[in-house]
C-alpha positions in Angstrom: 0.0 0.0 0.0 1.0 3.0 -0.9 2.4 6.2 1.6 -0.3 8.7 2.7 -3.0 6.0 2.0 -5.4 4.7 4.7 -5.6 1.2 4.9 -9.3 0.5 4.6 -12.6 3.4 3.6 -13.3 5.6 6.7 -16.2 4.8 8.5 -18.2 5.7 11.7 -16.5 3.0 13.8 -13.5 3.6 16.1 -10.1 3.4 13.7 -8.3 1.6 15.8 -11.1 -1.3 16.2 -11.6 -0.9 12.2 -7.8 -1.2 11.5 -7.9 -4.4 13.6 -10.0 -5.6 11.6 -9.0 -5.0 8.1 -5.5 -3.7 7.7 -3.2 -6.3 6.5 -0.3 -4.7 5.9 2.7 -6.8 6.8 5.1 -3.5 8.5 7.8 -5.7 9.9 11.2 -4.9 8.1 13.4 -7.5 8.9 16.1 -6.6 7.2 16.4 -3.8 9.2 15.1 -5.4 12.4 18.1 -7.9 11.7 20.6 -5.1 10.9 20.1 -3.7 14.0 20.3 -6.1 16.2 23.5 -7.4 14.5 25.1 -3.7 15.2 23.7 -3.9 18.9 24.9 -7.9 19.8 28.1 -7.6 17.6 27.0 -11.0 16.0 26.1 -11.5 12.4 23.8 -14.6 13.3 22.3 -13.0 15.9 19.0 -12.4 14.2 19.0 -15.4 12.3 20.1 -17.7 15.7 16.9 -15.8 17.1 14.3 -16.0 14.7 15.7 -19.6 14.3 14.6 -21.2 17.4 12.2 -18.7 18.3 9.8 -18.3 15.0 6.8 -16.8 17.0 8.5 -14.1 18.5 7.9 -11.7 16.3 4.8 -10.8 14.4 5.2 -8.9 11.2 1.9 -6.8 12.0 1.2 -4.2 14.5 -1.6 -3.5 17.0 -3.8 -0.2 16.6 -5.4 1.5 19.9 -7.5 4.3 20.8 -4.9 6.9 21.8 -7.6 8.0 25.0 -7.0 4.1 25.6 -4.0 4.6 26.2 -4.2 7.5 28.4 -7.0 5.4 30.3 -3.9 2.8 30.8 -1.5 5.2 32.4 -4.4 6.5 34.8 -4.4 2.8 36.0 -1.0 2.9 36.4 -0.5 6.5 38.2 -3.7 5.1 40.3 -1.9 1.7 41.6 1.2 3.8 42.2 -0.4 6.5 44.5 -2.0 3.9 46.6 0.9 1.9 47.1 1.8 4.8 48.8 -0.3 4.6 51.4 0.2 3.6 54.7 -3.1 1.8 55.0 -2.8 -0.1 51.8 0.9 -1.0 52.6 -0.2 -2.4 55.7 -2.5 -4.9 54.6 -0.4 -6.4 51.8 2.3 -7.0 54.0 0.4 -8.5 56.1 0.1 -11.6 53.3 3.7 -10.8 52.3 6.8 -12.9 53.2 8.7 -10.9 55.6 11.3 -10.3 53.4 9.3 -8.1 51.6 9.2 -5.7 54.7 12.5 -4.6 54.0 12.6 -1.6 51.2 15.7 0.4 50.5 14.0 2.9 48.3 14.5 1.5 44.4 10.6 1.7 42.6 11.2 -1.5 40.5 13.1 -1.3 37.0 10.4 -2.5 33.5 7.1 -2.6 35.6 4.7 -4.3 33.3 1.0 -3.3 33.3 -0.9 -6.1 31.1 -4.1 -4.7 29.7 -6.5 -6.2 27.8 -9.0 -3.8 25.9 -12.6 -4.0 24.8 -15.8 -2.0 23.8 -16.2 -0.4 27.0 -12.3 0.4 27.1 -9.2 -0.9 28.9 -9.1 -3.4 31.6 -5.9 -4.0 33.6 -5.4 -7.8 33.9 -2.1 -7.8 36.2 0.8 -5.9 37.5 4.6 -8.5 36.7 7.9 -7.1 38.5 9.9 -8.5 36.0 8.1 -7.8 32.6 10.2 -9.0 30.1 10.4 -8.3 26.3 11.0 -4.2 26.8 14.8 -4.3 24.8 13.2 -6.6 21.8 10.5 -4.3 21.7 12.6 -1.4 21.5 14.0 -3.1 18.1 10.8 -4.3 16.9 9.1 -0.8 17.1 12.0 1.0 15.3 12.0 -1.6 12.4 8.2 -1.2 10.9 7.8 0.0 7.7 5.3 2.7 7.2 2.5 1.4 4.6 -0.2 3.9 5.2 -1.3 7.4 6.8 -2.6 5.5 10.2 0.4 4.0 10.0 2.8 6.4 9.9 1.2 8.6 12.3 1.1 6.1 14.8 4.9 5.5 14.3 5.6 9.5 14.4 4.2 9.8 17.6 5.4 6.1 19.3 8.0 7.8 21.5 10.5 5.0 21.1 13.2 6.9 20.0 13.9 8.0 23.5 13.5 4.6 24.9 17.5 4.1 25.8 18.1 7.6 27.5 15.1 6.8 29.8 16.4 3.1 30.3 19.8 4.5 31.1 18.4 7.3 33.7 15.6 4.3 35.2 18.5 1.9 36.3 21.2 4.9 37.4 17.9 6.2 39.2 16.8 2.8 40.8 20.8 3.3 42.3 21.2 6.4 43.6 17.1 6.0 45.9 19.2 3.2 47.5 22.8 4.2 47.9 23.0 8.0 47.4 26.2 8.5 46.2 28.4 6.6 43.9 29.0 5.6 40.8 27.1 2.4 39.1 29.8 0.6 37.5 28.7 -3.0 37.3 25.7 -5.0 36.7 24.5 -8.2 36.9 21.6 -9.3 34.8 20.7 -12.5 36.7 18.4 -15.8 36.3 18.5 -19.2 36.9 20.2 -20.8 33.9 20.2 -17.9 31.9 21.0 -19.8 28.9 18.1 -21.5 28.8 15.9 -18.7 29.0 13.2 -18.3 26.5 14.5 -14.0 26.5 17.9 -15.3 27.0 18.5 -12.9 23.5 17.3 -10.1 25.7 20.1 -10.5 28.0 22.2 -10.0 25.5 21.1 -6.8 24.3 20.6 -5.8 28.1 24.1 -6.6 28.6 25.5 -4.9 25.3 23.4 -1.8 26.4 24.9 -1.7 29.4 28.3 -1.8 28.2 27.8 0.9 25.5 26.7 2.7 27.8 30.0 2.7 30.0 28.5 0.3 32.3 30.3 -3.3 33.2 27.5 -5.9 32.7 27.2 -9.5 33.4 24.8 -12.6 33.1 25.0 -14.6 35.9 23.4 -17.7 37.3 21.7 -16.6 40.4 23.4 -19.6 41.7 26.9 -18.6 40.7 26.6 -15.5 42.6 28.8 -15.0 46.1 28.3 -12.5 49.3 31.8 -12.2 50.4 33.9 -9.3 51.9 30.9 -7.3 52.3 29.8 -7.1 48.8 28.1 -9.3 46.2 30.4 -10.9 43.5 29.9 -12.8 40.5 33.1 -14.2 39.0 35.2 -12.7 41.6 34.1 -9.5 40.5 31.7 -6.7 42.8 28.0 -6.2 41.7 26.7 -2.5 42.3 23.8 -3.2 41.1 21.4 -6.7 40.0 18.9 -6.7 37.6 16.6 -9.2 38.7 14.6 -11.7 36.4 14.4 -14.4 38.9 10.6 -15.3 39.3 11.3 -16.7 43.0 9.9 -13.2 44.2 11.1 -13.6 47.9 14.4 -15.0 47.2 13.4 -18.3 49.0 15.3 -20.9 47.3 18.5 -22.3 48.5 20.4 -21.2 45.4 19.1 -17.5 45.7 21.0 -17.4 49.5 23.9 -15.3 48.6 21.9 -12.6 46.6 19.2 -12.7 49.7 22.1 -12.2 52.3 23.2 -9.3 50.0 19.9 -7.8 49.8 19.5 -8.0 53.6 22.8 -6.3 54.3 21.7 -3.6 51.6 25.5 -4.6 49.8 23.7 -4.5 46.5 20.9 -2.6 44.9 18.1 -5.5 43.5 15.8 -4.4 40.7 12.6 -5.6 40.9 13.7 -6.7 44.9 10.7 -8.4 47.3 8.8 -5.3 48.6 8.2 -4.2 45.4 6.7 -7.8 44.1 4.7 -7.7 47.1 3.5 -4.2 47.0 2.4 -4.2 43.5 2.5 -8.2 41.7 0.8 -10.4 44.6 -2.7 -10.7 42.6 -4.4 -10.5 46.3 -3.7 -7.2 46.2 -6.2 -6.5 43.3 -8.8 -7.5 45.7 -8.3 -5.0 48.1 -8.0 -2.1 45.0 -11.2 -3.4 43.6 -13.0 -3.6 47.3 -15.3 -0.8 46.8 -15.8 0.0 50.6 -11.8 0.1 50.9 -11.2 2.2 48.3 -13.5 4.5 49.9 -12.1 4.9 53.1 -8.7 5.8 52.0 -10.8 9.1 50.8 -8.8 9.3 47.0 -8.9 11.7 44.7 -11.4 11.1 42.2 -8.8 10.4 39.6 -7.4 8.0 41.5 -10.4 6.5 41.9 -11.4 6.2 38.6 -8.0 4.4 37.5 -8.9 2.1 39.6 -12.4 1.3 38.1 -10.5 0.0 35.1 -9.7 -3.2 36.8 -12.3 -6.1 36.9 -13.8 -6.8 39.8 -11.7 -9.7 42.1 -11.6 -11.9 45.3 -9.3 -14.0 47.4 -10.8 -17.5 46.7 -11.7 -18.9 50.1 -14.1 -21.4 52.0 -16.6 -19.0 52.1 -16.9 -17.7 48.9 -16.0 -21.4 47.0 -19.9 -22.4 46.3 -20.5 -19.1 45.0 -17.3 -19.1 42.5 -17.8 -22.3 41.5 -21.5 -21.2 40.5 -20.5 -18.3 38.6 -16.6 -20.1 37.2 -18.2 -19.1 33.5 -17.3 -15.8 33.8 -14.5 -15.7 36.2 -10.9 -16.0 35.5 -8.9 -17.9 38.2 -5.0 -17.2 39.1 -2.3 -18.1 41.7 -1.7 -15.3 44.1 1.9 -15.4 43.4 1.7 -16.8 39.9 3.8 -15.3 36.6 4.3 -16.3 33.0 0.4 -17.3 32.6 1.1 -20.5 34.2 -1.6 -22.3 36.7 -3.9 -19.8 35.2 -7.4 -21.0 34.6 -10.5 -19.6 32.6 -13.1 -20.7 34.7 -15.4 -22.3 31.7 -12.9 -24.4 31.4 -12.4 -25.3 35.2 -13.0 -29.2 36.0 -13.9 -30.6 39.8 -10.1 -31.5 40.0 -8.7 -28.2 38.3 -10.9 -26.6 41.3 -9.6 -28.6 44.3 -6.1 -27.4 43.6 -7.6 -23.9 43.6 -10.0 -24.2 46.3 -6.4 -25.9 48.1 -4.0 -22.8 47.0 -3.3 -19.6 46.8 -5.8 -18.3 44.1 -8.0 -14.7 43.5 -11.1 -14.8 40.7 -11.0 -12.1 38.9 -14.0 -11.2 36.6 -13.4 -12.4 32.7 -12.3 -9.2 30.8 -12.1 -10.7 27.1 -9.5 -9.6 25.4 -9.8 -7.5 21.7 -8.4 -9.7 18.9 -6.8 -8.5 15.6 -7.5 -10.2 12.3 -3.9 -11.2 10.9 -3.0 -13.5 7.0 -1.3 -16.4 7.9 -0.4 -18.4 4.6 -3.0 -16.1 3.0 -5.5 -17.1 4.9 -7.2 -14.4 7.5 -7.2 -15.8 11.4 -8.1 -14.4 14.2 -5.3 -13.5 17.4 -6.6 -12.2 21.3 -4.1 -8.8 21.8 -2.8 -8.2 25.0 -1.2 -5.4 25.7 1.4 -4.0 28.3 2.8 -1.4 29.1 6.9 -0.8 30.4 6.6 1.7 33.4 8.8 3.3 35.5 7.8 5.6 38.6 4.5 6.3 36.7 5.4 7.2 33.4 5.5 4.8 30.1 8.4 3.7 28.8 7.2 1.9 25.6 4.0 0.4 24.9 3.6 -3.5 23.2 0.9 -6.0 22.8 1.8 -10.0 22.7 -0.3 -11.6 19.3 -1.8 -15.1 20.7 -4.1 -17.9 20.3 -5.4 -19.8 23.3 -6.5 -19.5 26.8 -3.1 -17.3 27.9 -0.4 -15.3 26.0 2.4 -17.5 24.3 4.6 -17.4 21.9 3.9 -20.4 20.3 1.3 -19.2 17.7 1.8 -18.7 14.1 1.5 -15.3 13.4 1.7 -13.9 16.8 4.4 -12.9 19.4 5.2 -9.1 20.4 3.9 -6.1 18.4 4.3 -3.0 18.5 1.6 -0.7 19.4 -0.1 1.8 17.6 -2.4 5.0 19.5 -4.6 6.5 16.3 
């Protein structure tokens, strides 16, 4: 299609909703997505070695929103953030928090990811992950579209991701200096269990090249490999300032995550996403309390706040006195582990059998009402199928660092469907 062309007749629907629906313009350059990411990893099969074992990564087409649904999205965000402020509200969730979690040292949390799903009656916010991945391939993805109409291009002019590293480099130098106040960060370790085998293992890698561009020493470490000696935290013999954290053992519980717990304890290294932020904002519990109308009342909000906080469907703390009632109404409930990440344990409630629900009715679970998600028709093999969009949103201390939806098929995000994976996001 040609520039300065829309990609379907204007009509009286919302664009974004009618783009959806019938623009099919593949915008993925990946010749220049696999340019730059051969200049960034210093690797000339870096892209290939990617795509490789990883072919739903990627999708070629973007995602189109309502830009007043995204400023509906950050209002969630700035609402969840003020409250977390509060002493009332930090009270009760760590009262359900490990006591780790009781220990803060001032850093807000590096790549918070707020997961949205959007329909007719606008965005809902699904949940709140500490250690939202897929923010440095995004950053590539967004910068490698090729414009192939006016919608298009004006949703590309005004994506902001230009100024993505600058605001990177100033969150993790930030998340520094709220803990130690003076110094110099010189050394980071971007750490995981068995990095290696990480699906966003490639992710490291450009983490760690940014980093190093950037004048900053960076390693990846096994969380396991890591030592607390001589008052500091070292990995290869070598002092960690700093430890950005992808480990989904949130409390730093496990026996090979003792060194970086001692560490965090003693305050000998800054951790980013560390426990009290997990607890403050991820524990799905605490969507409860924000969606309790009678609490939300008597913490006497602004009305702003308040209305950020009517964007997120309506959830409990499954318990023995509310089971018969949840199990009645599973068909429109959405049932997750407290402490759950990556989709998994996650159950829509339609789909719930009498054994599925003893394990929830035994754990750890909230039922959150069923906010369907928008979908995007995409050509796969030229044939037009149907993908759910989620999208999230990369924060730090309130404000957006990039926008991206995940392309799936299924019960839960993945990346195992053909024609989805990340997108980049589009506000017309």
């Amino acid at each position: 299609m040609i520039e300065g062309a829309s990609c379907s007749p204007p009509t009286g629907e919302p664009p974004a909703k009618r783009l959806n629906r019938d623009c099919f313009c593949l915008t993925l350059d990946r010749d220049a997505l696999s340019e730059a990411l051969r200049r960034e990893s210093d690797d000339a099969e870096f892209f290939n070695n990617l795509i490789a074992s990883r072919p739903h990564l990627f999708s070629a087409t973007p995602v189109f929103l309502p830009r007043k649904a995204l400023d509906q999205m950050l209002s969630t965000v700035r609402a969840i953030e003020a409250v977390a402020e509060l002493p009332a509200y930090r009270e009760k969730v760590l009262s359900w928090a490990p006591e780790i979690a009781r220990h803060s040292y001032g850093p807000r949390g590096a790549f918070m990811g707020y997961d949205f799903h959007f329909g007719d009656d606008g965005p809902k916010l699904i949940e709140v992950n500490t250690n939202a991945g897929g923010a440095f391939l995004n950053a590539f993805l967004s910068k490698a579209q090729l414009s192939c109409c006016s919608e298009m291009k004006i949703g590309l002019e005004s994506s902001g991701v230009t100024n993505f590293e600058t605001a990177i480099l100033n969150m993790f130098k930030a998340e520094f200096s709220l803990q130690r106040k003076a110094g110099t960060l010189s050394r980071v370790a971007i750490v995981d269990d068995r990095p290696e085998e990480q699906y966003l293992y490639p992710e490291f890698q450009l983490a760690q090249r940014f980093f190093q561009k950037n004048g900053v020493d960076a390693l990846i470490v096994d969380a396991a490999d890591l030592r607390y000696e001589c008052d500091w935290l070292q990995a290869n013999g070598r002092p960690i300032d700093l430890v950005y954290n992808r480990l989904t053992d949130f409390s730093l519980e496990m026996p090979e995550h003792a060194s970086l717990r001692a560490a965090y304890l003693s305050q000998a290294v800054v951790v980013t996403p560390n426990p009290s932020v997990h607890a403050l904002f991820a524990d799905k519990r605490n969507l409860a309390l924000l969606t309790d109308a009678t609490t939300v009342r008597s913490w006497g909000l602004q009305a702003d706040v308040v209305a950020g906080l009517r964007n997120i469907p309506h959830t409990v703390v499954v318990d023995a006195a509310n089971a018969d009632q949840l199990w009645a109404e599973r068909g429109k409930l959405f049932f997750k582990p407290a402490g759950g990440h990556g989709s998994k344990a996650v159950y829509r409630g339609d789909k719930v059998t009498k054994r599925v629900w003893g394990e929830i009715t035994r754990g750890s679970y909230v039922a959150q009402d069923f906010a369907p998600p928008s979908e995007r028709l995409i050509e796969v093999d030229g044939v037009r199928v149907p993908r759910k969009i989620d999208v999230r949103l990369y924060v730090y201390d309130g404000e957006i660092l990039l926008a991206a939806a995940r392309l799936y098929q299924g019960q839960t995000t993945n990346f195992r469907t053909p024609g989805g994976g990340f997108a980049p996001v589009l506000a017309v």
